[in-house]
C-alpha positions in Angstrom: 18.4 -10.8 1.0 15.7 -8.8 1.5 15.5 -5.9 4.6 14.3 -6.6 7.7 15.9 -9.7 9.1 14.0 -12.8 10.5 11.0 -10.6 11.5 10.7 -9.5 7.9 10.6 -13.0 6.7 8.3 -14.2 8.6 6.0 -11.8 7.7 6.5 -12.5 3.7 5.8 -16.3 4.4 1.9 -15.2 5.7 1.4 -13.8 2.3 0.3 -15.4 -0.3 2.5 -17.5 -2.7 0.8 -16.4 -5.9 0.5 -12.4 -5.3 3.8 -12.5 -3.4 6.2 -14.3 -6.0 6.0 -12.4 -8.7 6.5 -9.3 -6.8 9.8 -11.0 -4.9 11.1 -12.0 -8.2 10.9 -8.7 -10.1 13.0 -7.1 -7.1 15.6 -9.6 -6.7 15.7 -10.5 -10.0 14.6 -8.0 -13.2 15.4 -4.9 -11.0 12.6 -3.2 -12.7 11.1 -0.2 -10.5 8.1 0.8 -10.1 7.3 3.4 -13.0 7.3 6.9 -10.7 7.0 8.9 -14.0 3.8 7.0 -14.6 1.5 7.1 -11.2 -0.3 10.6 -12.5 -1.8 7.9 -15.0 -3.6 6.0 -12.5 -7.5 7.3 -12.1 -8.7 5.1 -9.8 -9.7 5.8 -6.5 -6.2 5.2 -4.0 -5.6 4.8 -0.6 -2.7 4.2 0.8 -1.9 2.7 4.1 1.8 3.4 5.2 4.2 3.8 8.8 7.3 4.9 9.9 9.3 1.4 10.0 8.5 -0.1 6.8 11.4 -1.6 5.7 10.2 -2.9 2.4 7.9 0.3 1.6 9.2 3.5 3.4 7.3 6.1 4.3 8.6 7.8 2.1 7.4 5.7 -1.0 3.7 5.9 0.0 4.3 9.6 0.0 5.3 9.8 -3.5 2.4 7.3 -4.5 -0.3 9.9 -2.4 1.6 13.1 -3.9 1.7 11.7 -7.7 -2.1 10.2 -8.0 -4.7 12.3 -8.3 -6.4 12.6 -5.0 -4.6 9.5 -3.7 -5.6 9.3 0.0 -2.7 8.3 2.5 -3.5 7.1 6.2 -0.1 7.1 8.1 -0.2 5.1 11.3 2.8 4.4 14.0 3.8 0.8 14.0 3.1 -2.0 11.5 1.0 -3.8 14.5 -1.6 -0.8 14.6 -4.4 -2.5 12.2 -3.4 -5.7 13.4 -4.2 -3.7 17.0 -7.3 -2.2 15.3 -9.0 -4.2 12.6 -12.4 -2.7 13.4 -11.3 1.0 12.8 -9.5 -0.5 9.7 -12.4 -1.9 8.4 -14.4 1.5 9.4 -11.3 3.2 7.1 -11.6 1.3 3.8 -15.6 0.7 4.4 -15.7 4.4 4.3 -13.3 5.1 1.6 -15.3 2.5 -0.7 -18.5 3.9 0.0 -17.7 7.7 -0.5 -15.6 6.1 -4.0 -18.8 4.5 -4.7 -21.0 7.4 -4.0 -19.0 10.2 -6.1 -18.9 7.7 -8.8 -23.1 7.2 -8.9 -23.0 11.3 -8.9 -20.8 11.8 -11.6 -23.2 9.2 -13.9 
């Protein structure tokens, strides 16, 4: 049912159960999208990992997310395997993001 064939299910049985259900359920089931009008009310610090094939999030949709929270932060990469490809520049990414969060935050007190 859900895009993406095989390959796409095989990648939603690695998650896990309990942070995956309820997400499944609320597509198939209560139809109930994500709140657009309401992103601009996030404050937290964002960042957004997206690519081109995405079948489940376009592109497209992490866009929108980095264009409607303030100073959202989008890292678009070519294929779904490139963190897999890359974990220690991944790491280096969010490492860096958490720590300049972290820093702004302990300037603003």
């Amino acid at each position: 049912m859900l895009p993406g064939g095989a390959e796409q299910a095989r990648m939603i049985s690695t998650q896990r159960r309990d942070a995956l259900l309820p997400a499944v359920r609320g597509l198939l089931f209560d139809g109930a999208p994500i709140p657009t009008e309401r992103l601009g009310e996030i404050h937290a610090p964002t960042l957004i990992f997206g690519h081109p094939d995405d079948a489940m999030h376009p592109l497209r949709s992490a866009e929108l997310i980095r264009d409607s929270i303030p100073g959202a932060s989008l890292q678009f990469v070519d294929s779904a395997e490139y963190w897999q490809q890359h974990p220690d520049e991944f790491c280096q990414l969010v490492a860096s993001f958490i720590k300049a969060e972290s820093t702004g935050a302990q300037q603003q007190i």
